[in-house]
N, C-alpha and C positions, 0 to 999 in steps of 0.2 A: 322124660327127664334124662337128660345126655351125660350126669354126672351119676346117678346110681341106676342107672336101667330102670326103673320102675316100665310095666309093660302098656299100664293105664294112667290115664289123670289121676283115677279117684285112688290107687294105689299110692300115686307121690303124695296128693295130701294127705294121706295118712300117715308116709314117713315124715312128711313136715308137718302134722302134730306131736306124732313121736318125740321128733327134736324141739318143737317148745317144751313141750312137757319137760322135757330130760335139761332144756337149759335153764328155764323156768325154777328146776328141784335145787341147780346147781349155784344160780344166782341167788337163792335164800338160803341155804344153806342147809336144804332139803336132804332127807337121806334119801338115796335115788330108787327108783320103784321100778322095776323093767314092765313095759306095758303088757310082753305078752302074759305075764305073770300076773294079772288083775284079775282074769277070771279063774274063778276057785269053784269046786263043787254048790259051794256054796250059793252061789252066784244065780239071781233070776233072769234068764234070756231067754226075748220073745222072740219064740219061733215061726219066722213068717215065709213062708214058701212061694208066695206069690205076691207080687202087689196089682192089687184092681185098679181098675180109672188111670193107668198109666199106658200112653203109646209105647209100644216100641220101636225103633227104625234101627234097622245096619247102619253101621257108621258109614262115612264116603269114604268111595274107594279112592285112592291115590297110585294113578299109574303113571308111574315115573318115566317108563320108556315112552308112552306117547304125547307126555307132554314133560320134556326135560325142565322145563323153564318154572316149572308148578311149584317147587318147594319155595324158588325164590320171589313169586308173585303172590303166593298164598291162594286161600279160596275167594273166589266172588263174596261179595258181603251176601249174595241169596244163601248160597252151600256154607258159609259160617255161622248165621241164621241156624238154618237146616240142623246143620251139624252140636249148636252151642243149647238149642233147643229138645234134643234128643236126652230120650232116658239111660243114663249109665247103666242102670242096672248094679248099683254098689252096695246094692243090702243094707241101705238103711230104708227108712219108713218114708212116705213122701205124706205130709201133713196136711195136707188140703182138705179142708171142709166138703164134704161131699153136698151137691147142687141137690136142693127137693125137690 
């Protein structure tokens, strides 16, 4: 994200849920909530350390010096595949029925 640095995908849609939320409180006339401030002691969060039945792969490397022309052609549709396909790893749960 070129306008707030965000370092990952899954980091900017979180800032752009942040900001529905916050335009969302603002357009009804919601008194506004700051999101990092939801979770309270109180609060139940499920501790999950690991997720199963999920690949993992390295993102693709992007070497810019050997191939200058790469940002502006983008990836082969195989390496966007590849790459669109891959687990974030963003800590949320992945819901898939496990196979019997």
């Amino acid at each position: 994200d070129v306008i707030s640095e965000y370092p990952s995908a899954v980091a900017a849609i979180n800032g752009g849920r942040k900001a529905a939320a916050a335009v969302h409180h603002f357009m009804y006339g919601l008194e506004f909530q700051d999101p990092d401030l939801l979770i309270t002691q109180h609060s139940r969060i499920q501790n999950v350390t690991q997720i199963q039945q999920v690949e993992t792969t390295p993102k693709t490397a992007w070497d810019d010096l050997a191939q200058p022309m790469a940002a502006a052609t983008g990836f082969s549709e195989a390496k966007a595949r590849k790459e669109a396909n891959r687990c974030l790893q963003c800590g949320l749960i992945c819901y898939e029925k496990q196979q019997a």
